[in-house]
C-alpha positions in Angstrom: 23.9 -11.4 2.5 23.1 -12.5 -1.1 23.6 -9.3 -3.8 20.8 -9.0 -5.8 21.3 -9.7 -9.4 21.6 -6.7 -12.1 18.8 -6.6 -14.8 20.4 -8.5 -17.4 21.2 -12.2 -14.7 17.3 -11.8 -14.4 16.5 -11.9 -17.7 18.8 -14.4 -18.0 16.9 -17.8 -18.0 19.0 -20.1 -16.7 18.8 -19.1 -12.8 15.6 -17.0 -12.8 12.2 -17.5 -14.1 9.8 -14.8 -15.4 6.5 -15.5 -13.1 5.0 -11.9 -14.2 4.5 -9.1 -16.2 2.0 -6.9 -14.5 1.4 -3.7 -17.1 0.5 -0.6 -15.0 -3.0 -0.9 -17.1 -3.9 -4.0 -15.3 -2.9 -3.1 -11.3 -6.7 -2.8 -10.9 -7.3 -6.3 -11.6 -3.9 -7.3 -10.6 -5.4 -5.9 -7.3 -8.6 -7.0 -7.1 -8.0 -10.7 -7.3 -4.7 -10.8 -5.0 -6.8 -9.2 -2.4 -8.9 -12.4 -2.4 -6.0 -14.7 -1.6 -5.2 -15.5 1.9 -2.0 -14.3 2.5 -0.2 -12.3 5.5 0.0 -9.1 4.1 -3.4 -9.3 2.4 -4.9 -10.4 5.9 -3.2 -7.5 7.8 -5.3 -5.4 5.2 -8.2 -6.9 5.9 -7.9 -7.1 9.1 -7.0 -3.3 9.6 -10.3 -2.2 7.4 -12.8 -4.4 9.1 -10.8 -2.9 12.9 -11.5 0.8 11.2 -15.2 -0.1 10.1 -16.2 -1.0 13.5 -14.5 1.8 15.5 -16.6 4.4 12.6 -19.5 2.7 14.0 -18.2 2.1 17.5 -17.5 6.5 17.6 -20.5 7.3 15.6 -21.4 10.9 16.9 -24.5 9.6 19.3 -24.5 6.2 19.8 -22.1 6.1 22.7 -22.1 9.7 23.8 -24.4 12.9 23.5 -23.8 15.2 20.7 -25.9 18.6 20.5 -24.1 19.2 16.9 -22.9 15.8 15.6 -21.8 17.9 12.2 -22.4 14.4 10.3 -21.9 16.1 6.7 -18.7 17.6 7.8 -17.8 14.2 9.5 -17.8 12.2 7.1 -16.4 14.6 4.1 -13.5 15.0 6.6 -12.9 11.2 7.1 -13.7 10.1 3.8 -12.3 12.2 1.4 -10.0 15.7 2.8 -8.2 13.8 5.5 -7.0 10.8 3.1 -6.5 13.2 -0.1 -4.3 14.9 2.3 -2.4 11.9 3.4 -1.5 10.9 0.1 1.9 13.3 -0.1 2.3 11.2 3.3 1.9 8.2 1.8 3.7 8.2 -1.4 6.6 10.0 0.4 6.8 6.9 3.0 7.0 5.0 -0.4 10.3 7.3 -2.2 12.3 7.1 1.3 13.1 3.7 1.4 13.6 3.5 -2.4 16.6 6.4 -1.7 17.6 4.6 1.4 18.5 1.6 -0.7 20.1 3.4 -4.0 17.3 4.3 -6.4 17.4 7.6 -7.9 15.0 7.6 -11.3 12.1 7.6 -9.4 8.8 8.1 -10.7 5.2 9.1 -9.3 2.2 8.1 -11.5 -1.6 8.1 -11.6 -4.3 5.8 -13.2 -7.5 8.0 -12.7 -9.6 5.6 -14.7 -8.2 2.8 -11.9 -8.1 5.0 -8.8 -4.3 4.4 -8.9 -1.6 6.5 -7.5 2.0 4.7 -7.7 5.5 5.2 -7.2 8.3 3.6 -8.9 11.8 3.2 -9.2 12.6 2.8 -13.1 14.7 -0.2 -13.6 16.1 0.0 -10.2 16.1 -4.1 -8.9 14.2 -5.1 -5.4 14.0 -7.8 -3.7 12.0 -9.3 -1.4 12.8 -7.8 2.0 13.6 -4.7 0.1 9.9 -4.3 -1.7 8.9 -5.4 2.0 9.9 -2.1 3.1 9.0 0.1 0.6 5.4 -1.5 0.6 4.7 -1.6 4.4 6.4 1.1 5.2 3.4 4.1 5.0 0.8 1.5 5.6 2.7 1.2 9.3 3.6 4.8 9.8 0.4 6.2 8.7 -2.2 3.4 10.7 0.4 4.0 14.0 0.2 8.1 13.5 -3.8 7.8 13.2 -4.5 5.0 16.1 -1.9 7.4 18.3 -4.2 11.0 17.0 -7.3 8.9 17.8 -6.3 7.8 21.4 -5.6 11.8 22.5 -9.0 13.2 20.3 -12.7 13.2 21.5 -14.7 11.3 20.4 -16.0 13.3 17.0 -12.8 13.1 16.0 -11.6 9.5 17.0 -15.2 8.7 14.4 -13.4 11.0 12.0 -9.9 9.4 12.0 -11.6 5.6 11.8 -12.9 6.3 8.6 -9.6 8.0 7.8 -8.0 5.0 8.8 -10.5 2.3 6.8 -10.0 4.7 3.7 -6.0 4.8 3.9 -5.9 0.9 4.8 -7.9 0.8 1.7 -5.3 2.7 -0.2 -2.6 0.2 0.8 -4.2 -2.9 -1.2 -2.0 -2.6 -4.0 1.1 -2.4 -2.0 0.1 -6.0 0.3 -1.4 -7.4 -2.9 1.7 -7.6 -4.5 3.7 -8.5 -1.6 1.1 -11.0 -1.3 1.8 -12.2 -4.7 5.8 -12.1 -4.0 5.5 -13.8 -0.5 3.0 -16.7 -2.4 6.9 -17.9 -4.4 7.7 -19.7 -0.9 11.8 -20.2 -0.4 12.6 -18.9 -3.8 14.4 -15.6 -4.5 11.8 -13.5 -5.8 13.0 -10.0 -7.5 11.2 -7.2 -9.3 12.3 -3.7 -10.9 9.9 -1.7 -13.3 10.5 -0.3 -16.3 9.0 3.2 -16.3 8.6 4.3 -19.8 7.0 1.0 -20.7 4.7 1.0 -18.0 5.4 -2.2 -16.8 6.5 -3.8 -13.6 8.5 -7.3 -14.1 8.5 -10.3 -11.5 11.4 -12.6 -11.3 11.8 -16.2 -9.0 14.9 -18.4 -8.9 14.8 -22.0 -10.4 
């Protein structure tokens, strides 16, 4: 098992080279243009909305079954907007295990507003590429599983409720398989990464 190098190797240019600094300001377009690339992670994304999309069409209260009171209004605020707001404690807390699993302890939660952004970071705490792995996968797995599972047991009103749960949350996770999108896209090189909290910055390393 290789150690992962402290801050200072990194910096260090003689085995690693700096391939980015991503300011928290920028995730958006960070973001936007990774989730054009075809990469694994970014095609599990995709692939995950467009599956929720057509099961919120496929469950749409009367055009498979009878519904006397389809409640659309109340549908779709549920789907769209309480169920993920609710979700996000979930989700960011699927983020901060892992991170304490694997030894960080200055770890921060942040929002962008202006970019629709909620993060979590450990402040100069060093991950690597199977360790960001987890972190980043991790509520994007737990969360799709947990709905697909409520959605097999519900009726039907609900299983149209918890698809566009499901496409909003898979939505949410962009940021998390764009950048491991962007890691993964170094090939066989060591790829490393720790954020620096007060500067608002994240830092990406690769070995020479």
């Amino acid at each position: 098992m290789i150690k992962k190098p402290p801050i200072e190797e990194l910096e260090d240019n003689s085995a690693y080279e700096k391939v980015l600094t991503l300011p928290y300001g920028n995730l958006a377009p960070f973001v936007i243009g990774n989730m054009l690339k075809p990469r694994l992670p970014v095609i599990l994304t995709w692939a995950t909305v467009a599956s929720a999309l057509f099961l919120s069409v496929w469950f749409f209260p009367g055009l498979r079954y009878v519904s006397d009171d389809p409640q659309i209004i109340m549908g779709l605020a549920a789907g769209l907007i309480i169920i993920p707001v609710l979700l996000i404690p979930l989700h960011e807390g699927a983020h901060l295990i892992p991170f304490r699993l694997c030894g960080a302890r200055d770890i921060r939660i942040g929002a962008d507003l202006r970019q629709g952004i909620i993060f979590i970071t450990a402040h100069r705490f060093v991950a690597g590429r199977r360790l960001f792995a987890f972190v980043a996968l991790t509520p994007f797995i737990t969360v799709t599983a947990g709905l697909l599972l409520l959605m097999v047991f519900s009726p039907s009103w609900w299983q149209w409720v918890l698809s566009m749960a499901l496409l909003v949350h898979a939505t949410m996770c962009a940021g998390d398989t764009a950048l491991l999108g962007f890691i993964n896209s170094h090939g066989n090189r060591r790829v490393y990464t720790w954020d620096d909290a007060d500067k608002r910055e994240a830092y990406f390393y690769a070995s020479k």
